[in-house]
C-alpha positions in Angstrom: 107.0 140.1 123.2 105.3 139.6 119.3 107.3 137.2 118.1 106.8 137.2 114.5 108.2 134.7 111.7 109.4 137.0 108.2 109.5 134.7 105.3 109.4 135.0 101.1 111.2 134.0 97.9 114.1 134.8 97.3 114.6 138.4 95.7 110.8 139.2 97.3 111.8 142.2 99.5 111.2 140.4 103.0 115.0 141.9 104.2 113.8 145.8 102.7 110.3 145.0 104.6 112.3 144.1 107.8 114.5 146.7 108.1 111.7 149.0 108.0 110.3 147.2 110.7 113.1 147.9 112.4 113.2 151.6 112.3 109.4 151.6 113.7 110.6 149.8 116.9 110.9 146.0 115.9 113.9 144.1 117.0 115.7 142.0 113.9 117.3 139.2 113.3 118.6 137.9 110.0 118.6 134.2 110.5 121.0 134.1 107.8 123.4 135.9 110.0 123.2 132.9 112.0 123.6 130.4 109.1 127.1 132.4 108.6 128.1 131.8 112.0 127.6 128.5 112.3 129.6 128.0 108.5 132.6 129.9 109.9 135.4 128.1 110.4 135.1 125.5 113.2 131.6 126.3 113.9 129.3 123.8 114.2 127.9 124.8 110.6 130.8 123.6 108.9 131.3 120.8 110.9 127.9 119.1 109.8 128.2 120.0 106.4 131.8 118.5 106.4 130.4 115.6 108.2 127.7 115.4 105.3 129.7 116.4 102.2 133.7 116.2 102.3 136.2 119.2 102.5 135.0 119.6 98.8 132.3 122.4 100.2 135.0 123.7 102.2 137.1 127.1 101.0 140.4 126.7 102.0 140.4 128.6 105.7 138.1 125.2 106.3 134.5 127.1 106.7 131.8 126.5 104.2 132.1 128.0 100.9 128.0 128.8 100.1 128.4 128.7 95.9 130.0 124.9 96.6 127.6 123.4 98.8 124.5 125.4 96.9 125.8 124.1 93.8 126.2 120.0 95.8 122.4 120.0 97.8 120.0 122.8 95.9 119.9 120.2 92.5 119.6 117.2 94.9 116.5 117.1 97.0 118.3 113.9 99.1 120.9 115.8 99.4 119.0 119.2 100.7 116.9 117.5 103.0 119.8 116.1 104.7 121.7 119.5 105.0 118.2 120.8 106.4 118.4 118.3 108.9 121.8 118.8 110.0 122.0 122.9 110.3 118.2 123.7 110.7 117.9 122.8 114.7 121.0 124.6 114.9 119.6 127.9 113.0 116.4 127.3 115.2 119.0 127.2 118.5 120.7 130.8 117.4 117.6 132.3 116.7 116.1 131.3 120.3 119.3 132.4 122.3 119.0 135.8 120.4 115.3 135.9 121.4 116.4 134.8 125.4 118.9 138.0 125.0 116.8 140.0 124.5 114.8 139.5 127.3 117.8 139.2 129.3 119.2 142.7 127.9 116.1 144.2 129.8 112.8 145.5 128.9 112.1 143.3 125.9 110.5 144.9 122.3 106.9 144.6 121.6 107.9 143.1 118.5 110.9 141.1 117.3 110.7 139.5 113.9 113.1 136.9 112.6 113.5 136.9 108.7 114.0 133.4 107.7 114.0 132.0 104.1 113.0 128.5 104.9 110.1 128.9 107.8 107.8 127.4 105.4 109.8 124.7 104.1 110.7 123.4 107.8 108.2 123.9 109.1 109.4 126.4 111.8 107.2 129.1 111.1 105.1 126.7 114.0 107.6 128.8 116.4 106.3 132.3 115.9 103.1 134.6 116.9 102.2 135.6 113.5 103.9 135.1 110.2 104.3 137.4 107.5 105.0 136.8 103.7 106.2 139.0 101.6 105.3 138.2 97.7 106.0 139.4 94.3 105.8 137.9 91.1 108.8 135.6 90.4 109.5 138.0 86.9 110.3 140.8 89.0 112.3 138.9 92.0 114.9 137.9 89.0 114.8 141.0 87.6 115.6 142.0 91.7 118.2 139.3 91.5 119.9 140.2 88.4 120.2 143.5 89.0 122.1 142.5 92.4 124.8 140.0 90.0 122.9 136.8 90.5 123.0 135.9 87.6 119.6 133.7 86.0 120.8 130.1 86.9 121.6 130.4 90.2 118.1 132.2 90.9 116.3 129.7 89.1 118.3 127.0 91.5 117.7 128.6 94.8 113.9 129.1 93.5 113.3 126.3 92.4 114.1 124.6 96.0 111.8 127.1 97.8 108.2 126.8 98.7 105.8 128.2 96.1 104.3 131.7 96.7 100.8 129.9 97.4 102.4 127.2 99.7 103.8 130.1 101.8 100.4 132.3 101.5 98.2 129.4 102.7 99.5 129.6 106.5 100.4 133.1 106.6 98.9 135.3 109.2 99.5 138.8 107.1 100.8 138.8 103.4 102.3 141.8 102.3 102.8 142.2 98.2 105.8 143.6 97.4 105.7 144.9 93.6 104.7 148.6 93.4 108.5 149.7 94.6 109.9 150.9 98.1 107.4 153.7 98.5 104.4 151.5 98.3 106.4 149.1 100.6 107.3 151.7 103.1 103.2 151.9 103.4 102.8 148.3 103.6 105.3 148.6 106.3 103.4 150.9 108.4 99.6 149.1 108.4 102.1 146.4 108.8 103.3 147.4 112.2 99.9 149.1 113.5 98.8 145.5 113.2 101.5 143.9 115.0 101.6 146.7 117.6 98.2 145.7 118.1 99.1 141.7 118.4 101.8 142.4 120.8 99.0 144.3 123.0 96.9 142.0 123.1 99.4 139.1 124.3 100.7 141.6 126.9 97.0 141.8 128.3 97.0 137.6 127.8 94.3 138.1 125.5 94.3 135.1 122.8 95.7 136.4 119.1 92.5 136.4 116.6 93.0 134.2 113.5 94.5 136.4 110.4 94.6 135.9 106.9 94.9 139.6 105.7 96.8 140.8 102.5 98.5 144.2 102.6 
């Protein structure tokens, strides 16, 4: 099984990219999904971030409330690497029991892909086959963002406490540019998966993985 490490700005399209992986034959997982787990109440999200920050990131049913602890750690680069230390091994955890289940669930996917904002930025991108960036100009991911009711500040925030595009692009196995709209992207999307189809083939026949730096 491919496994293959989905990562982007915010607003960049990696979720759209994903999901169309997913109707060609990939297996998903939304490591966010994970994140909102772990912040439900009593998980062991919201535990550490209690632990780290006070009830005063807490909404009332005691799980994390997102807009509070964004608005405590993004401005506060002490603050988010702590909060990176605390939840990340526990994202990385979920994400490698979801990829045991699958295998467990039976014949396992050629591909599964795990769209994660932060790969980059941890430095957990290490854990995957092949990683895949999805870019687009940081006008057009607010424009993305606003039109979705995020409004300007808060973009700008989570932005500004991501990797830059070139950061992300300098280690990525297969770049895909997301800024000609979902036709263009449903395209990129299919090279996309002959390629990976291709990957997963050659790890099935224990051939080595050739180095990539391609751009879609």
């Amino acid at each position: 099984m491919l496994r293959v490490g989905f990562t982007g700005g915010m607003a960049s399209g990696k979720s759209a990219l994903a999901a169309l992986l997913g109707r060609l034959g990939a297996a998903v997982c939304d490591a966010d999904e994970i994140v909102g787990e772990l912040y439900r109440p009593g998980g062991a999200g919201a535990k550490a971030v209690e632990r780290l920050f006070g009830r005063a990131v807490l909404a009332e049913n005691g799980g994390v409330d997102r807009e509070r602890l964004a608005a405590v750690a993004l401005p506060d680069p002490v603050a988010r690497r702590r909060l990176e230390a605390a939840v990340h091994p526990l994202v990385r955890a979920g994400v490698a029991e979801w990829l045991r289940g699958l295998a467990r669930a039976g014949p396992p996917p050629q591909v599964a892909v795990v769209e994660a904002a932060l790969l980059v930025e941890t430095g957990t991108f290490a854990d995957y086959d092949r990683l895949v960036v999805v870019a687009a100009p940081e006008a057009t991911r607010l424009a993305r963002a606003v039109a979705k009711g995020w409004p300007e500040a808060r973009f700008r925030r989570v932005a500004a406490a991501q990797a830059a595009d070139e950061a992300r692009e300098a280690v990525a196995d297969y770049v895909v540019r997301n800024d000609a709209g979902l036709p263009a992207l449903a395209a990129a999307a299919e090279r996309l998966w002959a390629l990976l189809v291709e990957d997963a083939r050659r790890l099935e026949e224990g051939a080595p993985l050739p180095p990539r730096r391609l751009t879609i």
